[in-house]
Every structure is written in C-alpha cells, then in structure tokens.
N, C-alpha and C positions, 0 to 999 in steps of 0.2 A: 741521742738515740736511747730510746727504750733497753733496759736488760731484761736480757731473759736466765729465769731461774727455775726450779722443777716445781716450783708454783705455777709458772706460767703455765696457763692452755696450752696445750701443742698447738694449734691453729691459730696460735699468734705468733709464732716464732718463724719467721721467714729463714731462718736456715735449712728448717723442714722441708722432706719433699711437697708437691703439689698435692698429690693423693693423700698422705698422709695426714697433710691438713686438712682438707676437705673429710674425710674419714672422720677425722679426732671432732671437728663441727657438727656433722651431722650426728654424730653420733649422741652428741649431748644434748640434741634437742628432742623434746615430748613428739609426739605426734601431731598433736594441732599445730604447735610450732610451725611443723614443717608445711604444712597443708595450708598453712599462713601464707607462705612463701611463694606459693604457687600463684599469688595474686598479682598482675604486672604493679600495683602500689603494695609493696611487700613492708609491712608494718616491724617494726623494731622489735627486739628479744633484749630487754634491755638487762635481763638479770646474765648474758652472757655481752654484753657489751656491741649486740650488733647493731647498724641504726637502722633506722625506715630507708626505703631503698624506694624511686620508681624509675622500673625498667624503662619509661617510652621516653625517648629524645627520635628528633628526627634533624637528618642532618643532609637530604638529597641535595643540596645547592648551597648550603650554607647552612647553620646554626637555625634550627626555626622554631616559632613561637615563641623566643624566649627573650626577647626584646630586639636592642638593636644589635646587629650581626651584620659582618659583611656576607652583600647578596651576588653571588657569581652568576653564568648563564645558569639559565636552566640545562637540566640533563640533558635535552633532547638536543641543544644548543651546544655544550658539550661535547657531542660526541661530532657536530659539526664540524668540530674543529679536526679531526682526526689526529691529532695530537698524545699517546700516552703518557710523554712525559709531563707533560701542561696538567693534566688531568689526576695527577698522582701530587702533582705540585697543589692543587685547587684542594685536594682533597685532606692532606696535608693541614694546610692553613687551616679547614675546618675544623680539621680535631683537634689543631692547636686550639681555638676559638670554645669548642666544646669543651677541653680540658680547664681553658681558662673559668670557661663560665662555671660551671661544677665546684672547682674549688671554691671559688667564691661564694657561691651559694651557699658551700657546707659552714665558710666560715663566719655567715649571719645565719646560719642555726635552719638555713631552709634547704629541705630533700624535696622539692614537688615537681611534678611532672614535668618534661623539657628542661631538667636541669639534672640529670644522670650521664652518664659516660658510656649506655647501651644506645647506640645508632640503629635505628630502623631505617636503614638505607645499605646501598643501595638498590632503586628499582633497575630488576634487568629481566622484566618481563620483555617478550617479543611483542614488538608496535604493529601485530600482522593488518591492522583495520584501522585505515587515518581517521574513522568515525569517532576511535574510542578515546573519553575525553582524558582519557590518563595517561596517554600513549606520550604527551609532555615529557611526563615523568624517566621515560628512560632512555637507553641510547638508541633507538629507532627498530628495524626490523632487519637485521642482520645477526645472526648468532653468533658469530666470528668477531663482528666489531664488538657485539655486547659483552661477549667475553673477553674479550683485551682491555675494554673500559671497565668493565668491572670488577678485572681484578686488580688494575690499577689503582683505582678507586681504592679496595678492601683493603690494599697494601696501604696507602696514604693514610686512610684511616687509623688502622692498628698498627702502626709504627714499626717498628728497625729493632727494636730492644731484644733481647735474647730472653728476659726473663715478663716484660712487661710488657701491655696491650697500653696503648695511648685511648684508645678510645674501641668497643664489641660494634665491628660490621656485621649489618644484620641482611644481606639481600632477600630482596622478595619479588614474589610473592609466589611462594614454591607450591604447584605451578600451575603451566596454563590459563595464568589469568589474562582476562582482554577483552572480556566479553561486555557485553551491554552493563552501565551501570546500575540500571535500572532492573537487572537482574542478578548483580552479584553474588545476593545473600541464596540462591535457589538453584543456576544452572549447574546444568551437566556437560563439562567441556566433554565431548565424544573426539576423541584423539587416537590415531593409529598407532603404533608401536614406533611403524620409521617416522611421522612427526614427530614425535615425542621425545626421540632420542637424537633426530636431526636439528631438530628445529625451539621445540620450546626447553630443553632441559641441560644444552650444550653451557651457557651460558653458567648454570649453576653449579653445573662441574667444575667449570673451570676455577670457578669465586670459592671454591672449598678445597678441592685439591691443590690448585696451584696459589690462588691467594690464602687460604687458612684460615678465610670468616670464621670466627668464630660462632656468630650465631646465624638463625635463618627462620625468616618468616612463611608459617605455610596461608596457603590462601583461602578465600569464601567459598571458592567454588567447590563442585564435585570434578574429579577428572575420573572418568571413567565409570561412574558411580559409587565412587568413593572421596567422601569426604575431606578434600587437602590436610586438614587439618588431624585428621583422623584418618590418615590412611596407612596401614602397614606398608604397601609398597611402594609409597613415596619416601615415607619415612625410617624403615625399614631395613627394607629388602635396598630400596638404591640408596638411600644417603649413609645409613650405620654401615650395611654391611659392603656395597658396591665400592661407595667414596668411604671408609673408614673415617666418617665425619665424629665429633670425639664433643662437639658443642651441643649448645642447646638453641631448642625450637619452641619459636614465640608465635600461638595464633593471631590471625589478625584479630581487630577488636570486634568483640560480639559474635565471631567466626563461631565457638563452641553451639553457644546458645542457637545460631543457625541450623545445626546436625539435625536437631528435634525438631525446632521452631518452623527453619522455612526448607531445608531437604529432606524433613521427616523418613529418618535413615533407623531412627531408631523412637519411641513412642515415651521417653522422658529425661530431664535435665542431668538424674543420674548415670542414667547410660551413654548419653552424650560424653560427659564428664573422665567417665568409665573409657568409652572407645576411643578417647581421645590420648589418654595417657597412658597405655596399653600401649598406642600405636607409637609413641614418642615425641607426642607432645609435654613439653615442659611445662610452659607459660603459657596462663590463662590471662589475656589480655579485654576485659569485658567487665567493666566495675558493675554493668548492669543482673549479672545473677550472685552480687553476694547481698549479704542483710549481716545487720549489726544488731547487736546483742549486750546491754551488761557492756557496754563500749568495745566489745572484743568482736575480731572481724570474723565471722565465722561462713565458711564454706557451703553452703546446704548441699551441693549437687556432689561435691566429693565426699564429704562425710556421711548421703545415704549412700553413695557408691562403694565407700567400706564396710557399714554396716549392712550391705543386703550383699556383700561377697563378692561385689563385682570388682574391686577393688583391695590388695592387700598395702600392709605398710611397705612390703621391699618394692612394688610400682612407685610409691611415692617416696621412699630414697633416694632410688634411679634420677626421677626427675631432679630434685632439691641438688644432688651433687650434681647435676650436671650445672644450674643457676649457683651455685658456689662455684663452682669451677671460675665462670667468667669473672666474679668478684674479687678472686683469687689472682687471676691473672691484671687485674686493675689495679691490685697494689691496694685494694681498699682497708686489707688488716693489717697494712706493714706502713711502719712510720714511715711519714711524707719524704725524709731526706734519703728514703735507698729507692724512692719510687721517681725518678728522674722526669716523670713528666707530672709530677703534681711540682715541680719548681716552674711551669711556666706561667711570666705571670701576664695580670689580666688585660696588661694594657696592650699585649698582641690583639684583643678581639677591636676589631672596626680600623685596625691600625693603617698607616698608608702603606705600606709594604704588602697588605691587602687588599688594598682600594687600587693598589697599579697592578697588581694579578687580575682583579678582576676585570680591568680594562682591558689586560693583553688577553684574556680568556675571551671576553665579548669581539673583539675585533678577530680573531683567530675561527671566531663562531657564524659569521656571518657569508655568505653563499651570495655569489653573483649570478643570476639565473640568466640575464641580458643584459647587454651593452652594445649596441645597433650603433653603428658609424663611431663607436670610441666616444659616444657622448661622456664617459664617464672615464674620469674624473672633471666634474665641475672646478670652472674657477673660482677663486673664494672674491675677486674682483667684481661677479655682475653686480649690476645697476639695481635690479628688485628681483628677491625672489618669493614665491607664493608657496608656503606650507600649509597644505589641505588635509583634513582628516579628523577623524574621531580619538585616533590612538599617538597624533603625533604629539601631544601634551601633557600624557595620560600615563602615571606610575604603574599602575597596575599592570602595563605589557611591559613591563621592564621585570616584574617582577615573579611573574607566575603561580606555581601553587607550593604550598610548604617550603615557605619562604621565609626568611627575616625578615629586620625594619629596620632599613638603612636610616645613617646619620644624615647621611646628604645623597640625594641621587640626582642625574643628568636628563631628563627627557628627552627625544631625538629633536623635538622644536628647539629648547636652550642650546644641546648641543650646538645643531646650526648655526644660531645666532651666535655663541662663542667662537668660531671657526672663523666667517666670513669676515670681508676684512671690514673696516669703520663706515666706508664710504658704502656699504652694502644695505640695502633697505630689508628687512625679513616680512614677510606681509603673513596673517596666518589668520586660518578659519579652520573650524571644527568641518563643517563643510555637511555633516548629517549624524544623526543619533549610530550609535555603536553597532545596534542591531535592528529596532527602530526602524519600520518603514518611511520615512519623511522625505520633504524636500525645501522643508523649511530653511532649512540652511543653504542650499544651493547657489540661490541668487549674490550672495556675500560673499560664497567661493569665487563663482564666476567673474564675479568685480574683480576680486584681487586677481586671480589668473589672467585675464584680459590686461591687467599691467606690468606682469612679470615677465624677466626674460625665462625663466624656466620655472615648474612647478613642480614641489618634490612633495607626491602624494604618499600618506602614511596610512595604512589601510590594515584590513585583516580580521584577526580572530584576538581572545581575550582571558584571561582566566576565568571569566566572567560567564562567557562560553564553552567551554571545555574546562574539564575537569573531574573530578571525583564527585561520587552522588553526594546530593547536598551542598555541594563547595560552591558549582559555579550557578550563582545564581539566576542570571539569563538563558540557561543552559535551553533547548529542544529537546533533549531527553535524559534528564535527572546527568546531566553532565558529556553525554556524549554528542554528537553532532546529529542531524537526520542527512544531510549533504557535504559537499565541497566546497559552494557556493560561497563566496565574498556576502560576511549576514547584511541584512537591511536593505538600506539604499545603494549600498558603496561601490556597488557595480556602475547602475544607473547615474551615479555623482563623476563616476570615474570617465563614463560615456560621454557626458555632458562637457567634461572639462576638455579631455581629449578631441571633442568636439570643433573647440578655438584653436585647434593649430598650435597654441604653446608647446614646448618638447617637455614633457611628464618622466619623470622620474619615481617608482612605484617600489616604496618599502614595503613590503611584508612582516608581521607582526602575527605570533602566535606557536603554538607547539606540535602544528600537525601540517598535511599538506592542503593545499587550497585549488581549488580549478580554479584557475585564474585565466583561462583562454584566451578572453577578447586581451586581454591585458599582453600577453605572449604576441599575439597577432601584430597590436598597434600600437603597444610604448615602448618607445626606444629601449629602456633601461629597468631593469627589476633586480630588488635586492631582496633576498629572505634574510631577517633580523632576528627572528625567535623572539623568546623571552629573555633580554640580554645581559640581564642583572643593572645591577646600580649603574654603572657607569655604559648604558649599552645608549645613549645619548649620545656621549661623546665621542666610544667607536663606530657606532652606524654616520658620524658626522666625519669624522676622520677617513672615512673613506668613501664616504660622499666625494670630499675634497682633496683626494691622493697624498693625504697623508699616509695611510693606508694601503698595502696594495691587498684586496681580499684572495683568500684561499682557501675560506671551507667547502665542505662539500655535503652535498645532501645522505643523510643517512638514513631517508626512508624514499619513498619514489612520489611523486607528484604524480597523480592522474586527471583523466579529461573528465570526468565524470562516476557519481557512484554505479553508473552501468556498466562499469567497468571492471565492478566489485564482485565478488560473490558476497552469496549473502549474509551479513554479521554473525548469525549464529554458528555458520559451520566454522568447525576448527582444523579442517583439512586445508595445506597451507597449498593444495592443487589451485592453481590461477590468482596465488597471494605473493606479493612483495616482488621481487624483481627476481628473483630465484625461480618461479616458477609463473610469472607474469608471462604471455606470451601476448598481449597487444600492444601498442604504442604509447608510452606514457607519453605526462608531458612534458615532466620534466624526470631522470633517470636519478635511481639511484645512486651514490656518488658523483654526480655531477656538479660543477659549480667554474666558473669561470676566472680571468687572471687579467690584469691591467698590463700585462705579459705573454708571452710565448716562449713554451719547452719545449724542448726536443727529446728524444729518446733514439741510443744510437748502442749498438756495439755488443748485442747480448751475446756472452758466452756461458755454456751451461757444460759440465766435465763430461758429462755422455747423453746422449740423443738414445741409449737405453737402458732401462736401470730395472735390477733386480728390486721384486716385490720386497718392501721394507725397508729400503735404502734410503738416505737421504738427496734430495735433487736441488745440487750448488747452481745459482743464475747470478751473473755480475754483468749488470749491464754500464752508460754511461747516461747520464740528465744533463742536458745542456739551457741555459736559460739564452734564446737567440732574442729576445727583446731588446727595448734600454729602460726599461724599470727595473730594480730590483724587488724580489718576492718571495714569499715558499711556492711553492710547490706539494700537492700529496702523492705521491704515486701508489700508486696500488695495481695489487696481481691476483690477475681472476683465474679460475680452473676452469676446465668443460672437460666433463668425461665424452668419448667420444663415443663406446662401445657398451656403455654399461650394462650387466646383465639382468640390473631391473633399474626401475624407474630413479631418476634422479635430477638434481638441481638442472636448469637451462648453465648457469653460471653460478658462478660463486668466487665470494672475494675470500682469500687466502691470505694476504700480506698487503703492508701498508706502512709508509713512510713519510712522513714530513718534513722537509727539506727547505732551506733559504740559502738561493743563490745570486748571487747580481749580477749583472749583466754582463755575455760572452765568458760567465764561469760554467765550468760544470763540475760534478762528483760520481765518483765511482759509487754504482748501490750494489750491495748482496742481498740474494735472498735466499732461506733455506726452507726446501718445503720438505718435513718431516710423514711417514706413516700416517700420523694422527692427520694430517694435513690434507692429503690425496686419497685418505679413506671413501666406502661409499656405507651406506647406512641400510641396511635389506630391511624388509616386512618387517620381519619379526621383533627390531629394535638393535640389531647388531651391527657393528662396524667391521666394516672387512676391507680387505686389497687383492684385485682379483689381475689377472691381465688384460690390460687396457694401451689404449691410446690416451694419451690426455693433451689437451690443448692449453698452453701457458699462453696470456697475455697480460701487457703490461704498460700502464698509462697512469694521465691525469685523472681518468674518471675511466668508464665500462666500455669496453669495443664497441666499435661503431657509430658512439655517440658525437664524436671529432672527426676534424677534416681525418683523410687517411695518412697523409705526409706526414712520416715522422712522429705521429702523435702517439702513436702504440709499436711497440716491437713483441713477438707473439713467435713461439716454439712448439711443436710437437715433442714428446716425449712418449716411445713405447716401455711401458710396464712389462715383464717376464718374471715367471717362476712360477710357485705354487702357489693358489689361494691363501690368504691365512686371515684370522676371526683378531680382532684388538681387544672383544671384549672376551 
C-alpha cells in the first residue's frame, strides 16, 4: 500500500473525504486541462499523474465490443422473463466481466474505448411503438416493469460496496426517445405533462432515486422544444433539483453537434456547446467537433464559448467535478488492494458459471404464445423432424444489438439436434432468404416437411432488421420497421408448409412484436424466443422438449396489425400499449403460457376501505393444480374506477415469480403503497384522490384466461382528503 505523507496530493489519499478530493484535483488543474476532460476520450494530465480515460463502455446484455464476453438475452428478452432477482444476478456477472476486462486492459498499457468501467446502459426508454428498431433494447412498454428492471439492473451494476461503484450505470436515453430512426438527430417529441410524468419519465426516477445511477444519458431528440441534451428542465429543474441527482450527464454521441446542426435551436457550435453545459450537461460524447493542434486536443466550440462570455470557468468546474466525482467513486486514484473489485480476476469473463446464467436467463425469457391440443412438449423419440427457416441456424438472432462475441454459442437448429435422442433424424432448410422475396428455397423445404413427423419452423425478425440507424443493415427505415409483417417470404413459406398437414411448430425470433395471424389461427404451437444470447439454442430446445416448463411473459402487447397503431410520430400514449390500448390485441401484454395450470384462491386484504395514503396488504394463495412442475408470474393490475381525470384502462402494479410443483402451493403478499395507486393529472402531478379502485390478480391481464380460478380480483374504496406526492 502506498503512504501517504504531506507531500502527497490530497486527491490521492483515500482517507480524504470525497469532496475534498475532487476539490483538491480540480483545483490543480489549468483550465484547458479541464476543458480536456470534458471529451468522452478524456486525454491524460500526466504532470499530475492522471491517465487517459474513455468514458464509452456499453454493457446492455453483456460486455460489448470488446471482444469475447458472455452474451445473455437481450433486454427486451430480459424483462421477459419478469424475474428481478435473475436480472440483478445477469447484471451482476456483467460488471464483474467489465471490471475484469478494464483491469486488464490497464495492465497492458491500453485505456480505449469499450474498455472503461463507465456503462452506457441501461436502456429504459418506453417501447411505446413495436415499429421502433431499438425498442430491443429495453424492457418493453410498461413503466412499472421498466422501473423494477432497471433499477435492478443499476443495483447489479454498481455493486454492494459502501465506499465503491463496481462498475458507473449510465440509463438512457433521458428522455422520450422512440421515435423514428430516421429522425433522431431533428425531432420534437411533443409530450403532455401527464405522459411525461406517467409514462416516459417514471422509469428514470426510479434508476436515480431508488437505484443511485450514478450517471445518465440525455437524448437526440427535442422534448418539448428543448434540446435533451440541453434542456434546463430535464436536467435541471427535474433530475438536480426534483430527484437531488448528485451524478453526471453524458450526451449521446453527436447529440451536441445536433442543437445547431439538425434542431437548429441555436445558429453555432459555440452556443450549442454553451447551452449545453449551462443546462448540466457534463460529457460531451462526439469525437466529431474537436481538432488537434501541436498534438494537443483542443476544444474549439467551448473555448469560443468562453472566450465570447457565453461560458465561465465555474460552468466548467461544475461539470469536471462532477466526471471526477464518478472516477472517484471507481477507486481509480486509490491503490488496487482497498478497491475490492479491482481484485477480480479475469478469468470470470466468458466463465461457465456465466454460460449456465445465461442459459437459465434465456429459458426463463422465452413466452409460450400456443399450444393447441398440448402438442408441446415434443418427444425427443420421433422418427424425422424437419427444421425450416432463415434464422433457425443463424447467430446473429441469438445475438442482437450491442452485443459481445461469444466463445461458443448454440443455434436453435444445433440445439435440436443435441436434445433429440440418436435414433432421431433432424432434416433442416433454410426454406427462403431472411427478408428476400424468394421461393427459391421452398421446394427443399417441402421435401423435408413431407417426410417429417413434425416441423419446427424458425422465423421472424433480425438485428439485421431492426435496430439503431445505421446498425441494422436490411433495415425498411434506417433501422425501424414500416410493419408487423413476418419480412420476405416467411409468411407465404409458412402457408406452403402448413399446407401438407404436417403439425408446425413456429419460433419466433426477434426484439419486437410481429402480426403473426394466420400463424395464431392454424399452427398448433408458437413460441416467442427473442434474441436469446449464446446459449438461447439450447434453451428454446429444452423446452421444445420439456425439459423446460416455459414462463415468460410478454412485456409489450402483440398487435394484429399497424392499423391498429396510431401514428409513429405522436407521443401521446392515448391508444398506445395496453394501458391505454382499447382494441383487441393479439397477443396481450403479460401474457405467455405454461405446460401447467394455476390456480389462485384465498385473497385476503386487512380492509375493503382504506384511508388516502395508507398502505393496502393483499395475501392471497397459488396453487399449481397440473403434474409438471413450473414457475409461475403472477402479477397485479389496478383500474381506477372513478378517476377524476383521465387515466390508465389498467395498469400492472406488482409481480412475482414463483416455482412450484405439482399440488404445491405458496402463500403471496402484496403491498401496494401511495406511490403505487397514485393518479398523474394534466399538469404532471401525482395525487390520491377518493376513489374506487379494482385489484386483480393473475398469470397474465384479466380477461385474457379461462375465468375459473385464473384471477382472484378485489374492490377497495379510497377515503379522506385529496393529497398532491409531488
């Protein structure tokens, strides 16, 4: 261990308070220094011993870009699983992975990009539009679940330590982003007060106040006609002064350069630069507006922003402490042995103790949409079976986007084939191009289906398809969707096959919802698979063949069509997501099927009336009346019944995941707090007024199961005085 003596820098000496270090650093640095720093690749100060730093790692699903890493579900896939603790566990394992890689890196002499301990994850934007191709990325279109996943998430991340961050949660993309890729860098989300506080901003409260993210990404867009990234009252008025957020704010990349460039808010690079850091933006993440000089990185758009007044040096303090701050808390100037997670070492990244997480993660992810006559589970005994599809051989739906590169991964064809037993023939075609109008393949499908006793057709969407602009390179518009549709042939292949009378069994592959109709109508069996990381082969085969019993459940709503949508651009969430959906989906949100049956029996609640503010106790009992054993999720919706202005249809409030075996059952509580049976008026306020409220409670949304037993469901009158939460 290093001594410290009254030579030393105060900012080296971890006995120091936090401020005081940060204080005693900044304080010794020039002003370019600092102005340095403000660059997501923050360049070394070597005559005080700090080194080159780059802010961007991303870590949504596992360690990415930075070689091989283990690759878990995708987010969206994730939250499939409705799972917190799984999710905290995954999350976890990453920043171990991150923490590994990092040190490693520093101890061969390299700081470059995707290899720092700042996380730009996670995404918990609202999925309000299955069009949009990033909507992957996070845990679906409910504010309530994204908030539970995402502060799990942040928790897993940034660790347990009292004095240290394991790894800087960065959620994004603050806020209202969702909109068309294609117009990222320019739109104006036009948002009401009650969305905004209902619906898109629930989520990021909770990743700050309750999880403690340290950091937080603002977005490209405008909300409201102000700049995300540059907005006072996002960053502000609600995150500084509302949520007493105490971190720093990273723009997204090229986000600044945007203000002038494509929202022309303001008429040049320095006033961008200006209204950006004023508003509390820290980090400028956009290698594209600096220029080098005399090898020295110098600023142009901040340094005339000081020099024309738009800017002072205490604006750029503000920010520089706040990016020491998080370095601070990584243990980055305290020797490695007081900083308890620079001991772990490297050989956790790719380890198997992450390769069986990410298995239970993927099988825990996957949703049973159909199962007509209990075709499913398959025996692993038939004679021949025929695997058709574009994606059932194909990495890239295993892997999705901002992703690693696995050492070994399982395809859902291999999978199969390791599963079934010796005497089992596997037969397999590609059966038509990805997206690719053809039918060239067809005839070769057919063959083999004509000899199969079952066909287990692998279909869907692709990273390839959906995604961030620029990523997915087959994309219909710079990464988002123009429909619902099964792309290409895969319909017509689908039709063709279903055609022969064989019984079809139909994976689903991809990060968003698909109209998949005819499919719903006439194949026995449908499973949604997502993007299921490395090993999502071997659990989409595991439960092909009951090894398995599935139990995720949909966290965003399947529709029959985009005519069902309103249209991409509004961000009024009137006639979006199942909260405020009033036609027939096609498949519901939270829904998802069991190779089992539950029952729900026995709700008791301490009073049928409860004063305004009070907390409302529900213990009911789950019984599993099947003979497989399974989990279970249950979940509990609200319905105001009275409300004195407009409000959700329903709304999920709690959620449990549970495994029980057969003729077990367990006692559940639930506790729905103020926060919880609040309502959200015009003007962006949370209040509790006197009301009726309707409690239900099930596998998935009322109404969407037989009525027997499937849900048990309470009234509760509200009494007292109005009162305001916020």
């Amino acid at each position: 261990m290093n001594e410290f003596n009254e030579k030393t820098p105060l900012f080296l000496d971890p006995s120091k308070k936090l401020e005081e270090r940060i204080e005693d650093l900044v304080y010794r640095l020039t002003l370019e220094e600092k102005i340095s720093q403000l660059l997501n690749d923050a360049p070394e100060i070597e005559r005080l011993g700090i080194p080159k730093y780059n802010w961007w790692n991303e870590c949504l699903h596992g360690v990415a870009f930075a070689g091989v890493a283990t690759v878990f579900p995708q987010a969206i896939g994730l939250a499939a699983t409705f799972d917190l603790e799984l999710v905290r566990k995954v999350a976890k394992a990453i920043s171990d992975e991150a923490r590994a890689k990092h040190h490693k890196a520093v101890r061969l002499g390299q700081r470059k990009i995707f290899q720092g301990l700042t996380c730009w994850s996670p995404n918990i934007n609202i999925f309000r539009d299955p069009r949009w191709g990033r909507g992957q990325e996070t845990f679906g279109e409910d504010p309530y679940l994204t908030s539970r996943m995402g502060v799990e998430y942040v928790k897993g991340l940034q660790g347990n330590d009292d004095k240290y961050l394991k790894v800087v949660a960065t959620p994004k993309h603050f806020a209202a982003y969702s909109g068309l890729e294609s117009e990222r860098h320019f739109f104006d989300a036009k948002v009401s007060m009650k969305d905004l506080w209902e619906t898109y901003l629930p989520a990021f409260r909770a990743c700050i106040i309750e999880g403690k993210a340290e950091g937080i990404m603002g977005a490209y867009n405008r909300l409201n006609g102000e700049p995300c990234c540059a907005s006072p009252y996002l960053l502000n008025e609600v995150l500084r002064k509302k949520w007493n957020f105490q971190g720093h704010v990273v723009s997204d990349c090229g986000a600044i350069m945007d203000i002038y460039m494509k929202h022309e808010v303001v008429s040049s690079g320095e006033e961008a630069a200006a209204l950006a850091i004023k508003a509390g933006c820290d980090l400028f993440c956009c290698i594209n507006i600096r220029t080098r000089k005399k090898k020295k990185i110098r600023w142009d758009w901040i340094n005339g922003a000081l020099q024309k007044g738009l800017l002072s040096e205490k604006d750029i303090n503000k920010a520089v402490k706040r990016l020491f701050r998080a370095r601070f808390l990584l243990g980055m100037f305290d020797p490695p042995e007081l900083v308890k997670y620079s001991q772990i070492p490297y050989e956790v990244n790719d380890c198997n103790g992450h390769r069986a997480l990410a298995l239970e993660a993927a099988k825990k992810s996957i949703v049973l949409l159909k199962n007509e006559e209990k075709i499913l589970p398959l025996d692993r005994n038939l004679k021949k079976i025929a695997v058709i599809g574009p994606n059932a051989d194909n990495l890239d739906v295993l892997l999705g986007n901002y992703n690693g590169t696995p050492s070994k991964y399982t395809t859902i064809l291999e999978g199969i084939k390791k599963i079934v037993s010796p005497r089992t023939e596997v037969l397999y075609s590609e059966g038509s191009p990805l997206k690719r109008s053809s039918k060239d393949g067809f005839e070769e499908a057919i063959s083999i289906a004509r000899q199969s006793d079952v066909v287990i057709m692998v279909l869907g969407l692709s990273p390839r398809l959906e995604g961030e602009e620029g990523e997915a390179v087959e994309s219909d518009l710079k990464g988002d969707r123009l429909n619902l549709n099964l792309p290409g042939s895969q319909e017509p292949l689908l039709k063709e096959i279903d055609s022969l009378g064989v019984p079809i069994i139909l994976i689903l592959t991809g990060g968003s919802a698909l109209a998949v109709d005819y499919a719903k109508e006439s194949v026995p069996a449908i499973l949604e698979s997502w993007y299921p990381g490395e090993e999502g082969g071997q659990a989409v085969a595991e439960v092909l063949f009951g090894l398995c019993n599935p139990a995720g459940r949909l966290p965003i709503t399947f529709y029959k069509s985009t005519d069902q949508l309103p249209d991409f651009r509004d961000y009024s969430m009137q006639g979006r997501t199942y909260r405020y959906f009033e036609g027939e989906p096609l498949f519901p949100f939270g829904f998802g099927l069991s190779y089992t049956k539950f029952e729900y029996d026995n709700l008791i609640v301490d009073s049928k009336k409860v004063e305004i503010g009070e907390d409302i106790k529900l213990n009911f009992v789950v019984r599993n009346v099947g003979n497989i054993a399974g989990d279970e999720v249950i979940q509990l919706y609200l319905k105001h019944l009275n409300p004195s202005c407009r409000a959700p249809r329903i709304e999920l409030k709690g959620f449990k995941r549970i495994f029980l075996n057969p003729n077990d059952e367990k006692k559940i509580s639930f506790t729905l707090s103020r926060q919880d049976y609040c309502i959200v008026n015009d003007d962006g306020r949370r209040f509790v007024e006197p009301d009726t409220i309707l409690i239900t409670i099930g596998g998935t949304q009322p109404d969407t199961f037989d009525k027997a037993k499937s849900h048990i469901s309470t009234e509760i009158e509200l009494f007292g005085t109005l009162i305001f939460l916020d």
